[in-house]
Every structure is written in structure tokens, then in C-alpha cells.
N, C-alpha and C positions, 0 to 999 in steps of 0.2 A: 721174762721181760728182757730184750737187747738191750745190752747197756752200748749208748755211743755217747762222746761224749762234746761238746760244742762252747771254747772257752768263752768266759765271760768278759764285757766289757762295760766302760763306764756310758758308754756313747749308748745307753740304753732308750734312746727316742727312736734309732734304727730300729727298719722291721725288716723281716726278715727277707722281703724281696732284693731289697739293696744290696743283700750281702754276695759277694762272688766266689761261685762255687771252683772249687780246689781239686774236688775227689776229680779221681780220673774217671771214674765210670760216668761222670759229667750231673750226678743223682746231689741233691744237696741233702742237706741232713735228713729234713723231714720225709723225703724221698727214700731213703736207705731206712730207716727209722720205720718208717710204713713198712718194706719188702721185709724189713727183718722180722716186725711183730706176724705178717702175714705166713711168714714160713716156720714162724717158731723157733726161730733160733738166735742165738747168740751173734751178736756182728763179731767179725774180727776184718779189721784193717788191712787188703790185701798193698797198699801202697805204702805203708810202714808196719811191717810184718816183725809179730812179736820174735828174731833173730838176731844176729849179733849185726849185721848191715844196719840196724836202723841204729846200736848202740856206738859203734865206731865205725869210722873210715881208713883210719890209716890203723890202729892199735888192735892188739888182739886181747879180750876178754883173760886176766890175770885168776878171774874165780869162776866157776861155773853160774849164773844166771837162771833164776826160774821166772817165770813170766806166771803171774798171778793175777787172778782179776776179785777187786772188791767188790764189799755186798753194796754200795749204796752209789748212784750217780747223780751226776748234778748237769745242765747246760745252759749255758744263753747265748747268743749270739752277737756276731761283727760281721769278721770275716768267717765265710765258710769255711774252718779247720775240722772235718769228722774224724776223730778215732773210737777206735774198740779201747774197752778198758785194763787191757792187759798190762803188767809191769814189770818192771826186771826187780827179782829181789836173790838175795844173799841169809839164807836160814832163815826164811820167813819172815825178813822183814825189806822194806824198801832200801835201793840201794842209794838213789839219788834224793831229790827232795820230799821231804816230807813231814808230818804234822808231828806234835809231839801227842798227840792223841792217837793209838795207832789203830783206833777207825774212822780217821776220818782221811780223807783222799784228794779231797778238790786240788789242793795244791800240787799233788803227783799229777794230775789228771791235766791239768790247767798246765806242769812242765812240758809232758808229752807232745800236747797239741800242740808245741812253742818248736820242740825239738823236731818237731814232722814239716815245721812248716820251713824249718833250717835244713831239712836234709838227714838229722842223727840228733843223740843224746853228745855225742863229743864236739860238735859243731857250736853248741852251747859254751864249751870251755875261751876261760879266760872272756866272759861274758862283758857285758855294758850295760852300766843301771841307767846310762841316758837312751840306751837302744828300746828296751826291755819296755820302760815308762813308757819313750814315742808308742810303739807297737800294742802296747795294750790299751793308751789311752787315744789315739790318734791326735794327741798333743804336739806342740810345737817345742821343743827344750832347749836352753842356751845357759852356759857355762861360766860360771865367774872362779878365777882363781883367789885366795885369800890373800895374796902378797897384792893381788890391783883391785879388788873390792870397792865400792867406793862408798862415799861417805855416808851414804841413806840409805846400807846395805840392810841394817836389822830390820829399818822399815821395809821395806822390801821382801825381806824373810816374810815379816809379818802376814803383809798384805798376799802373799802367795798360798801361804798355810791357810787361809783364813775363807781361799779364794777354790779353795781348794787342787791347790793343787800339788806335785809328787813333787818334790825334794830328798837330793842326795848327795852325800859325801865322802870323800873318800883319802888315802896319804898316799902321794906317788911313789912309786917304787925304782930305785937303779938298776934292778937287775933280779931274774927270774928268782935268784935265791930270796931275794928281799919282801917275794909273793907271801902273804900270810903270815909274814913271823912277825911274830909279840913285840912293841918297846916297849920299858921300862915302867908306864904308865898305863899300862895294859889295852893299849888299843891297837888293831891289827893294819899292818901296811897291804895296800893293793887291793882294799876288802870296800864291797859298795855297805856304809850305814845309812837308814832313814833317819831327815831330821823330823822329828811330831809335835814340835811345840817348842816358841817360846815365851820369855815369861821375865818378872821383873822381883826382887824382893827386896827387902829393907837390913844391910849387913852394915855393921859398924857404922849406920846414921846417914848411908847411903847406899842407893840406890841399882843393884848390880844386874845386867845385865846374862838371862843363861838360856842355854839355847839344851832343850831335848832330843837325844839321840837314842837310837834304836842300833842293837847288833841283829842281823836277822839271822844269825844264828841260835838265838834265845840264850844265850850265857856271854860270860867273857865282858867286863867292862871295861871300862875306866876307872882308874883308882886314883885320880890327882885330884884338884881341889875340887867340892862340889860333885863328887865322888858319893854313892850312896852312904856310906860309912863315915864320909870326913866328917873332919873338927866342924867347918863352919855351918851343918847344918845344930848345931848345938846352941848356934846363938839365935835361930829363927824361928819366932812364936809358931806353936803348935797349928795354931789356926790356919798358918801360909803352909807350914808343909804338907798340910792336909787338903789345904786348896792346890799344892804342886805334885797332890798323890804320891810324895816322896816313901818310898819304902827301902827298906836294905834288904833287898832280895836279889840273886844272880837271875834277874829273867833278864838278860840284856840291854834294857833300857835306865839311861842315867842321865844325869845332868853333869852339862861344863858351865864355865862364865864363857862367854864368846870372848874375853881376850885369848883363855885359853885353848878356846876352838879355833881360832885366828895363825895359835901359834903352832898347833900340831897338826891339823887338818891344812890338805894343798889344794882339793879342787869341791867347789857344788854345785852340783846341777837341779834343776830348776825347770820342769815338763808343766805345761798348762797347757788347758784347753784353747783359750783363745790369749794372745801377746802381751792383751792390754791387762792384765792382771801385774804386772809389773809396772806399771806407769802411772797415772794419775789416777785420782782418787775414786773420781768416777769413771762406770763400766762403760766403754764401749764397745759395739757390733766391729768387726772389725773384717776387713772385706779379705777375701782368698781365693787367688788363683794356683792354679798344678800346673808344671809342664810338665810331660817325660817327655825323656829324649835319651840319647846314646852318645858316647865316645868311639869313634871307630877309627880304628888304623888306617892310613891312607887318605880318611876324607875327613872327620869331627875329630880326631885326636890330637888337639893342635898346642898343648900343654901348655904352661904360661907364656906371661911376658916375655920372659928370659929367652924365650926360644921364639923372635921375634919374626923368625921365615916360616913357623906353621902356627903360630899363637893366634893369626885371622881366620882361620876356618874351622875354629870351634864352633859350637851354636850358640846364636846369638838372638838376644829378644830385646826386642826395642817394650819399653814401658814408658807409658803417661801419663804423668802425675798431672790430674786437670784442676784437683781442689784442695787450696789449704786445710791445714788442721782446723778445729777452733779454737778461735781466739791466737793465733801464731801465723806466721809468714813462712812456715818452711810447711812438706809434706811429710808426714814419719812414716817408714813402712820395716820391715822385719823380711830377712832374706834367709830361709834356710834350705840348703843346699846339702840332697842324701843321695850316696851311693847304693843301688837297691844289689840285693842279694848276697854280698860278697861272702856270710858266714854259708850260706847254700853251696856257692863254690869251693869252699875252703876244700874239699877231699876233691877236688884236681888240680890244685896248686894255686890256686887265687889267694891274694890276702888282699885287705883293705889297701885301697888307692890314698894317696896325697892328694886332696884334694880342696878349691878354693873356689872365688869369683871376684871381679872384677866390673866396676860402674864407669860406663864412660858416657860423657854428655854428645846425645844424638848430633850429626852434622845437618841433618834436615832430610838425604836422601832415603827412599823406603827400601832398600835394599840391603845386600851383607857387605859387611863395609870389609876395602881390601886392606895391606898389609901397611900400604904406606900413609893411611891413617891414624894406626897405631907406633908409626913411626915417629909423627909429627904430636901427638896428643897424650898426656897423661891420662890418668883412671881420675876420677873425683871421688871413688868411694870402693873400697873392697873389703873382702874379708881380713878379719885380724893375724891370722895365718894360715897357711896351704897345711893341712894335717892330717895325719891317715887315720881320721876318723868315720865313721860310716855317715857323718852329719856335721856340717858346718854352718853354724845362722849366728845373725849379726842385726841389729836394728839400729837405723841411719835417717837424718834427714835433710832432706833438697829443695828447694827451690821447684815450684812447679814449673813444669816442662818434659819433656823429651828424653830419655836418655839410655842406651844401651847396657843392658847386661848380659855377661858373657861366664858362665860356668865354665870349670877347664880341669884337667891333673895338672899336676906340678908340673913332670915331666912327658913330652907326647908320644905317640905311639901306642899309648896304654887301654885299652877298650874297657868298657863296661857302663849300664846302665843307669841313669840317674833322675833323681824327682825333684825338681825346685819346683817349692811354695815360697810366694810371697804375698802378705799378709798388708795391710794399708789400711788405715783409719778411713779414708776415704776412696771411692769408689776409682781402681787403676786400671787403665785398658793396655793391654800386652799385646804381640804380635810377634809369633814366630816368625824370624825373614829367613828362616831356612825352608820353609813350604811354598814359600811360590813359584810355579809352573806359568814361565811367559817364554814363547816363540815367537823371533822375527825372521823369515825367511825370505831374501831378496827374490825378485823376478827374475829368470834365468833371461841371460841376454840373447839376442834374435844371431843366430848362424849368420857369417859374414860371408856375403857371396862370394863366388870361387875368385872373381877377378881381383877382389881387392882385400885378399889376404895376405899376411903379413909373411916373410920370410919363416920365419916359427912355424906355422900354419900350412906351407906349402912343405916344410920337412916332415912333418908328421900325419900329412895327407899323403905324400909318396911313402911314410914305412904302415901307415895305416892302410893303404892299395894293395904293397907288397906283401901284408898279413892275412887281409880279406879274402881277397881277389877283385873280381869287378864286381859284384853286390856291394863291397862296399862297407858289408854286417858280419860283425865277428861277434864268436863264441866268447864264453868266459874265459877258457886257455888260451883264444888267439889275442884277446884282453891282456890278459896276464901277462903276454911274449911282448906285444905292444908300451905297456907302460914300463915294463922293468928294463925294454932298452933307451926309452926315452927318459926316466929317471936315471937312471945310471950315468948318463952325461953330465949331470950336475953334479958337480962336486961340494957343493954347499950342507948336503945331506947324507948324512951316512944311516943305511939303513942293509939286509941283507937283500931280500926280494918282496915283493908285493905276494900274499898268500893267494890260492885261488878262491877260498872263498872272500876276500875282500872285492874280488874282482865278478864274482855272482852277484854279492851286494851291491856293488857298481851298478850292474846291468839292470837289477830286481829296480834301481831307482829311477835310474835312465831312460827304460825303455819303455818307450811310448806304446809303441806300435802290438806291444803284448806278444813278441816270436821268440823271446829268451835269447837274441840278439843285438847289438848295440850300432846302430846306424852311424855313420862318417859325422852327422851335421848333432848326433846325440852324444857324440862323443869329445866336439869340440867343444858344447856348454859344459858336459863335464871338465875337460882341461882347464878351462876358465875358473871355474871352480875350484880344481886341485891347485891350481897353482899361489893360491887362498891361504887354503890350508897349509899349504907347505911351510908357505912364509908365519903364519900362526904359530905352525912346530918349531921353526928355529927360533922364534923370540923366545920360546920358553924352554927350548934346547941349549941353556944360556955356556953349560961348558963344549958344547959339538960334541958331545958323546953318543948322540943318535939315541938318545932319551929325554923324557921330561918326566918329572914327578909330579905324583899323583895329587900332592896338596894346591901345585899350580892348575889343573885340570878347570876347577870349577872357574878363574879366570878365563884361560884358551875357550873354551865352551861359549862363556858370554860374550867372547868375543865373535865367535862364531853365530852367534845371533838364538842359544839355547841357555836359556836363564832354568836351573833343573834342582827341584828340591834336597837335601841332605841325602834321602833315602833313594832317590832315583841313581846320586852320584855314589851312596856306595855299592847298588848296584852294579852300575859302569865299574868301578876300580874294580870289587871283587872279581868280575868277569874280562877285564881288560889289563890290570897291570900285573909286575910279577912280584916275588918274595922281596923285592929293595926298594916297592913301592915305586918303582918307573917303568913307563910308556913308550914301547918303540914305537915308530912312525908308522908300521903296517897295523898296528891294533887301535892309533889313534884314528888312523882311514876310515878301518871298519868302523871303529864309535858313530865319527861321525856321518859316515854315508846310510847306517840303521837308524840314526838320531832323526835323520833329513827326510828319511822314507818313512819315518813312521808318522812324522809331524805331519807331512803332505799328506797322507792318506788318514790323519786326522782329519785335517782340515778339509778335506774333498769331503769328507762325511758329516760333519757338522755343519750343516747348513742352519740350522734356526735357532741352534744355541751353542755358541761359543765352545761353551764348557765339557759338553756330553754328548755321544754321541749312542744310537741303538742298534742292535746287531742279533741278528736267530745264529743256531748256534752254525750252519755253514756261511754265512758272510765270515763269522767269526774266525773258524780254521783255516777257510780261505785269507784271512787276512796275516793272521800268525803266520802260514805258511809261505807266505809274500816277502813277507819282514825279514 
């Protein structure tokens, strides 16, 4: 029989079509599962290969490692994770997690498929029990510290436990050494416990509050009050500690009073299926939308507030609250904001981003709103802090209407992927205004006859004769000789020379007549044009340094009449600016004279629908090759 192994999830109403397959041979379990039984053989994982690659990235294996495979396997499904069952162990026994029954496996099996899906077993390290819950449960999790808890926190415990959902806790640490070492009261700093239960009993004539904790290392407790062993379970009838399952046994699991837990515990987390599990009594459906999107250097990495000349061109989503809660005047919704993969990168130098979001009330237009909105307008709602956690959520409530939100890093420049859900009692319509694609391209104005040309006009028709000859039609090099001595007169613009392929792309848009030549009367609509653009370049050339940057770009663009999604602009930047993130004037040319050609020969082509146009695969080359 192969053993593969397919971890398990709560979200067991999925079937197995939903799930997205991971393997790289593109085969989902059941698919690998079949070829295996069919060949007889044993799966092994060629994409996390039982060797020390799949165990470290940066470290080298301190003992020798044998990879073992147990007798018994387990699977169910989410995401599509397949591994073989192979393990690293140390004299025959596992090295990493594992049961204290030593045949049983799930739990190595269940680490593996965690660690394959991070990249390595070390990828794992210095782990998150709010990461860990999200990814297994496909929950929503938020964070309360014990110093701002607030006053209807036990109800709240309650109603989570109850609701089923993950809970954990943990003491923060100042510093690496502080990782795992014992206080005095025998509970470990840095280390994730589960809470399992709380509970209430009757001590000196009232009524005390005590909250159950779990070490998941199966030993190692608590020794302070309410301690398996302490005095105070001596005064409480036989009855209750048998209804509190109290035992003095080291299996990890003891009881505190929550003032106690108040005072020694710093942070808990709190993962559920759906938000409203903390909220009012009754359950609500609670509605949810995804976006992904990106940070990208140059065009989305516009880091916060603070950094108030690139903080406008993050991404941004307008959301509409249409309907009150019940029974209430405001909308409640729950904003959690995840950095996706950053433990996958971790072995090429990635670490978790600082990361936040910001709510600001809509001004009415459907567009991305520019820099000097953010100048004049505060936030009405953000996160509690920018923090380099892989996940930040917050739940808030406003006023129905209109209103922007804008995910960001702390600081910009910084890239990487990210998934905002927001979650709403009531049904919220979103709108990414980074996706829309709107062109306005003016009519090229009519050749002014030779008599009534303006002084400008009759200088650049005598250096445009003396380039041609008497046709009249120059080459792309005789282009090139052309415009780089009538630029060069202006001293407004500092640039080196025009390249010669801007001055192809010139022609490829110009030229009517189809000869790969540029006519005297097609060359003036162009001028008319560049002289456009020029003026475009220096308002955003704002030091005269013969650059503009790349955050100003999507500006200059809509000014030029190309309204261009996130992904098209970082397109353009990758391909057009350099390593400091700015745009000389010869590559902003070429942008926009391929931007101009490509839109036109859209639009020549879409005649019955706007949006789309149809091509066999030689219109097709023939067109790319044009462009």
C-alpha cells in the first residue's frame, strides 16, 4: 500500500474538488494515490525529498538523520499538501514532533505536510500559534493583550471555547535568551499554551474564577495557586473537583484563577471560524470577501502615512456599507490583513514585514485617490498598530456609507504579497480601483497648410527637407538626427539623446501609409503631440534633474489620457525605470508612444465590443510585432 499523506482539516464540508493542487507534477492526491497503487510502489515526495534541504536552509544537520517511514497512515483534506511518509529520526526515534505513543504518527505526518508547505522543517522555527490555528482552521484570529482586556473578557473566553473555537497563550519574551526558560512558578516564557476550559467553584464562600491551560509539551506546569498539588484544592468538595477532572498528575494540563493568569500571561489569541463568535449572543452568518494583491517597489509599495509622497499609491479598495446592523445605527465589520508566504522566503533573506491598514471616508470619486487627499483628510479607522506579524485584524464600526481602505507596510519600498478579508454582518460591496483600464485618446489635429504655418513649423520643415530630401519621408535614423537637434534647443529639458528604437516606435504609430517611413504632414501631428508630453515630463521633473519617479508615473499617465491598472503599471516600471526608481524622458517617450499604439490598434479592432477584441494566431504576431 503507498503511504501519502493529506493533512487534516476542520473545514470538513470541503470536498475534495475545491482543494488546490500544490504538487508540482500538477496530480492531486487522489491522482498520485491511484499511480502509486497502480505501480506498486511506495510514494516518495520528489518536491520535499527525504534530505537535509527539506530539514534546513541556512544550518547544517549537528547529528546524522535517518528518514523512516511508519506502519500506519492517516488523510483528509483542505488544501492539497501530498507527502510520502518518510521522517528524520535520531536512534530510532523521531526527532521533531511527535506522540508520546510511539506508534502513533498523525502528528509527525500532519508537522511534515505544515513544513513542505513552508519550504523546510526549520522554516517552522520560532513558529505562531495564531499562524498555525489560521492555516489549519481557515479561521479568522485577533489578539488581546491581558494589561487592555477588557471587562467582559471571561465571557468572551467563554462564549469562544464554547463555540468552538482555538485559543492560546502565551508570556512575551525580551530577548532570545528569555526563549523557553522556566519562572519561578513553573510556566515557560516565549512558549504557545492552550486554553481548554473555563470554570467557576465555590472557595472561602465565594465564587472564583479559573481558566484551564494546557502545555503542549505534555509535562511542566504551573505550581502557584490552583496548581494541581496546591492547598486551595483541599477546601473544594470532592464533587466539584471531580466535575473539574482535577488530578495531580504532570500531564501538562492545570488550572490558574484568571487574576493569576491576568498577571503572568502577556498575550491570547483567539482563531474562529466565523467573527461573530465573539460578539453577541446570538449566531450570526457573517458575510466575506478576499482580495489579493501585492506591494511592489516602484508602483504599490507606498508604506504608511508617515511617508506622505508614496503612501497614495498603495492599493486601495473602496467598500460599501449599504446596511445597518440589527437593531443599531452603525455597520460592524472585522478587517484582517495577512502577509502571505513570508516563512517560505525566510532561506533567501525575507522576514516578516510591518505591516498595517488604514480607513478613510470615500470623497464620492471612483477612482485612486491622489496624494493631496491624503494630505487634507485624516483615517476615521485603522489598525491598532503596524506590526511584523504575518496577520493584523481589527473589528470596527461606521456609519453606513462609502469609505476607503488602503493596506500598506510601515515603511515603502518593501514588496511582498498580501490577503485582506473583510468579514461584515451585513452584506459589503468592494471595489478594487486599482483594476480599471480606461483610455481617452484625443483626435490628432488636421496638418496646417504650408501657408499658414507658424514660424516653429517653417524651422523644422526646412531641418526636416534638409534630413529627408525631397520625399519629404525619413527613416527611423533620419528621425532620430531630426528630433535630437530640435530637442536639444530647448533648454527646459535635460535628457542625453532620443534612443533609436523610440524613434521606430515613433514611426510603427505614425505611419499611416504602411512604408516604415514618417511623412513631413505625419510628423507634425506628432510634434504637436510631443510637445505634450514634454510639458507632462517637467511638471513631474519637479527637481530638473531629467527624471521623474516612478510613484509619480500613474499621475503623468492619467494625465496623458491612460488610466492603467496596478499590474499593467508595474509592468511599465519593471520594464521602463532604473535601480532609484526614476524615469528619464527617452524611456517615458517610448512608454507612452507603445501605450498610444497599442490602445489605437485596440480600438481599430474592437468594433462591437468595447472590451475584447478576436485575433487567429497571424493577426496576433502580426500585431505584437507592430507594437
Amino acid at each position: 500500500m503507498p503511504y501519502l499523506y493529506r493533512p487534516s482539516s476542520l473545514k470538513e464540508h470541503r470536498t475534495p474538488k475545491d482543494a488546490r493542487i500544490t504538487h508540482s507534477s500538477g496530480q492531486s492526491f487522489e491522482q498520485l494515490r491511484q499511480e502509486s497503487l497502480k505501480k506498486g510502489i511506495l510514494f516518495e515526495d520528489v518536491d520535499f525529498p527525504a534530505n537535509n534541504s527539506s530539514l534546513f536552509y541556512s544550518e547544517r544537520p549537528q547529528i546524522p538523520f535517518v528518514w523512516k517511514r511508519p506502519w500506519f497512515w492517516q488523510y483528509n483534506e483542505w488544501l492539497d499538501v501530498v507527502i510520502d511518509d518518510r521522517l528524520p529520526t535520531f536512534r530510532d526515534r523521531l526527532i521533531f514532533l511527535h506522540s508520546a505513543d510511539q506508534n502513533e504518527f498523525w502528528s509527525a505526518l500532519l508537522e511534515k505536510a505544515y513544513a513542505k508547505l513552508n519550504g523546510s522543517y526549520e522554516a517552522l522555527k520560532w513558529g505562531s500559534a495564531i499562524e498555525a490555528m489560521e492555516d489549519f482552521t481557515g479561521g479568522v484570529a485577533e489578539t488581546f493583550t491581558t494589561k487592555e482586556i477588557p471587562d467582559n473578557f471571561y465571557k468572551i473566553l467563554d462564549k469562544a471555547l464554547k463555540r468552538g473555537s482555538l485559543v492560546s497563550c502565551s508570556i512575551d519574551i525580551n530577548s532570545a535568551a528569555d526563549s523557553e526558560a522556566r519562572t519561578p512558578l513553573g510556566l515557560i516564557k516565549g512558549h504557545a499554551y492552550t486554553v481548554t476550559g473555563i470554570d467557576q467553584v465555590s472557595f472561602q464562600d465565594q465564587r472564583t474564577k479559573l481558566i484551564r491551560i494546557r502545555n503542549p509539551w505534555g509535562q511542566v506546569e504551573w505550581n502557584g495557586s490552583w496548581s494541581d498539588s496546591s492547598c486551595e484544592w483541599h477546601s473544594v468538595d470532592p464533587v466539584e473537583q471531580k466535575r473539574l477532572c482535577h488530578a495531580a498528575l504532570d500531564d501538562g494540563e492545570f488550572w490558574m484563577a484568571l487574576k493569576d493568569f491576568k498577571n503572568h500571561f502577556d498575550k491570547i489569541d483567539i482563531c474562529t471560524l466565523t467573527p461573530d463568535a465573539l460578539e453577541e449572543d446570538a449566531l450570526h452568518k457573517w458575510e466575506v470577501t478576499v482580495h489579493q494583491g501585492s506591494w511592489v517597489r516602484g508602483s504599490t509599495a507606498g508604506g504608511c502615512r508617515n511617508f506622505l509622497d508614496t503612501f497614495w499609491t498603495n492599493p486601495q479598495i473602496k467598500l460599501s456599507l449599504t446596511e445597518k446592523d440589527e437593531g443599531h445605527e452603525e455597520c460592524s465589520y472585522l478587517i484582517a490583513l495577512m502577509q502571505k508566504d513570508r516563512r517560505k522566503l525566510k532561506r533567501f533573506g525575507a522576514n516578516m514585514l510591518t505591516i498595517g491598514y488604514a480607513i478613510y471616508k470615500c470623497p464620492g470619486e471612483n477612482e485612486h485617490l491622489n496624494k493631496d487627499f491624503f494630505r487634507y483628510h485624516a483615517s476615521l479607522a485603522r489598525s491598532k498598530t503596524f506590526i511584523n506579524l504575518r496577520e493584523v485584524s481589527g473589528r470596527f464600526k461606521l456609519p453606513p456609507g462609502e469609505y476607503i481602505l488602503i493596506p500598506s507596510t510601515f515603511e515603502p519600498h518593501l514588496e511582498a504579497d498580501f490577503c485582506l478579508r473583510i468579514f461584515s454582518e451585513k452584506k459589503a460591496i468592494t471595489q478594487d480601483l486599482d483594476e480599471n483600464v480606461d483610455i481617452y485618446l484625443t483626435e490628432p489635429q488636421k496638418p496646417t497648410a504650408p501657408g499658414q504655418e507658424t514660424e516653429e513649423e517653417q524651422q523644422f520643415r526646412a531641418l526636416f527637407k534638409q534630413t529627408a530630401g525631397e520625399d519629404l519621408e525619413v527613416t527611423a535614423e533620419e528621425l532620430q538626427s531630426v528630433l535630437n537637434a530640435m530637442l536639444q534647443k530647448r533648454k527646459d529639458i535635460q535628457f542625453k539623446k532620443l534612443s533609436l528604437i523610440s524613434c521606430k516606435n515613433i514611426i510603427s504609430l505614425m505611419d499611416t501609409s504602411g512604408n516604415g517611413k514618417l511623412e513631413f504632414d505625419e510628423f507634425k501631428v506628432f510634434w504637436d503631440k510631443l510637445k505634450k508630453w514634454i510639458n507632462l515630463f517637467l511638471q513631474f521633473d519637479t527637481d530638473k534633474s531629467g527624471t521623474m519617479s516612478s510613484y509619480e508615473l500613474r499621475i503623468a499617465l492619467n494625465a496623458a489620457g491612460f488610466q492603467l491598472s496596478s499590474h499593467l503599471l508595474q509592468m511599465i516600471i519593471l520594464r521602463y525605470v532604473d535601480q532609484e526608481l526614476q524615469m528619464g524622458f527617452d524611456d517615458f517617450l517610448n512608454c507612452l508612444v507603445r501605450l498610444e499604439s497599442a490602445s489605437r490598434v485596440f480600438q481599430s479592432l474592437s468594433t462591437h465590443n468595447k472590451e475584447f477584441i478576436h485575433l487567429n494566431i497571424n493577426e496576433f504576431i502580426n500585431l505584437t510585432m507592430n507594437i
